[in-house]
N, C-alpha and C positions, 0 to 999 in steps of 0.2 A: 156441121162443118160445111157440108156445100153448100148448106143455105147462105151461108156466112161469106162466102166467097163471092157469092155473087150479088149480094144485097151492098156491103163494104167496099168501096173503094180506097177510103183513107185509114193509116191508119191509127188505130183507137184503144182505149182499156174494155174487155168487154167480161161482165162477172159471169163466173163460172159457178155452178149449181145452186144461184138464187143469193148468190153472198151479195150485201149490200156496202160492204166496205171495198174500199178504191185499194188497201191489201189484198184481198180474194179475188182482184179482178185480173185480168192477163193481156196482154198487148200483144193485139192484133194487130201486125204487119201482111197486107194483100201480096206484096211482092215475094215474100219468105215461103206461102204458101200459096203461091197460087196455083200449083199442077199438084197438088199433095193429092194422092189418092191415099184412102184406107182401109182394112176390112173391121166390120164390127162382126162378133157374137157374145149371141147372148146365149146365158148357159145359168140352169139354177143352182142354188147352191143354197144351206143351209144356213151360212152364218148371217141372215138378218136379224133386225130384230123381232120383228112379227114370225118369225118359227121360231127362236129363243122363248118368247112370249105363250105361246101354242106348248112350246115342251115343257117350261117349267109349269104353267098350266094343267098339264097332262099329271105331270111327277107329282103337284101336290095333291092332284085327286085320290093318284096310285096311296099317298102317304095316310090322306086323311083317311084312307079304305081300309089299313093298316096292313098292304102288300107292299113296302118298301119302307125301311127302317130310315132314321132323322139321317143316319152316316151317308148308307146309298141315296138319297135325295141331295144331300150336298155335293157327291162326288158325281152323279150325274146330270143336275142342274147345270143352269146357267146364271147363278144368282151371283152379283158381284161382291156381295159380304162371305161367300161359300168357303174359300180356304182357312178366312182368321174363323170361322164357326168353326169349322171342321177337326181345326189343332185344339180349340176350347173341348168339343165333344169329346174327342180322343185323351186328350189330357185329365180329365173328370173322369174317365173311365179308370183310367189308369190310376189315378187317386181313390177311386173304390177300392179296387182292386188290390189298391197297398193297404189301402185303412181297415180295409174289412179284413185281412190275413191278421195284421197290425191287432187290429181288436178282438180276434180272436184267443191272443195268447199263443199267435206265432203256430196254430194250429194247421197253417192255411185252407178253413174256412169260408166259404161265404157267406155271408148272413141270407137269409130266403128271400126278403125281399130286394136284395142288393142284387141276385143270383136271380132272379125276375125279370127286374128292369133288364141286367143284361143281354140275358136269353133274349128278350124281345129287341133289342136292335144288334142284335146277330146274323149274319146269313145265315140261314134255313139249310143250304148245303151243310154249314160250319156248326150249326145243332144236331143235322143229323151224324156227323163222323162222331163229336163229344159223345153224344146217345149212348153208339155203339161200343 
């Protein structure tokens, strides 16, 4: 900005973070701002995209290691398809869960391998309380 102030005397459209359309650009008037002081800081902050990229990075290592289940991956990503997955996973569970009671003859059973897959994308706290 004070470079701007002082290089500009008339004034002009001048684009703002590299935009090449004469929409993105902004009109500089020297006389509106000419005594304008301001403070900047700069301060980090997580919501980039290069630490989004870094985490969900991290979370599919943690997944493919088989220390964080498909659920927790999506609830703590930053994937943009992560919510409509999430209702799909959830929904499929819960359609086990009816089919396999359903097909047992109302026993409420699970079938072993039905009662497998679950256990493995369960939290591990929520295995140990069942356990007990």
């Amino acid at each position: 900005m004070k470079l701007i102030q002082q290089f500009y005397t008339e004034p002009r459209y001048i684009t703002i973070a590299g935009g090449r359309n004469r929409s993105e650009a902004m009109l500089y008037d020297p006389e509106k701002v000419r005594n304008a002081e301001f403070d900047l800081s700069i301060a980090e902050s997580t919501e980039t995209p290069a630490y989004r990229m870094i985490m969900n990075d991290f979370l599919m290592q943690l997944f493919q290691a088989g220390q964080v289940t498909l659920t927790e991956l999506l609830e703590n990503g930053a994937f943009p398809f992560a919510d409509k997955l999430l209702q799909s996973v959830r929904s499929r569970e819960q359609e086990m869960l009816a089919g396999g009671a359903a097909g047992m003859g109302g026993q409420g059973m699970v079938p072993p391998e039905i009662a497998g897959a679950l256990e493995q994308q369960t939290n591990p706290a929520v295995r140990k309380m069942i356990r007990n």
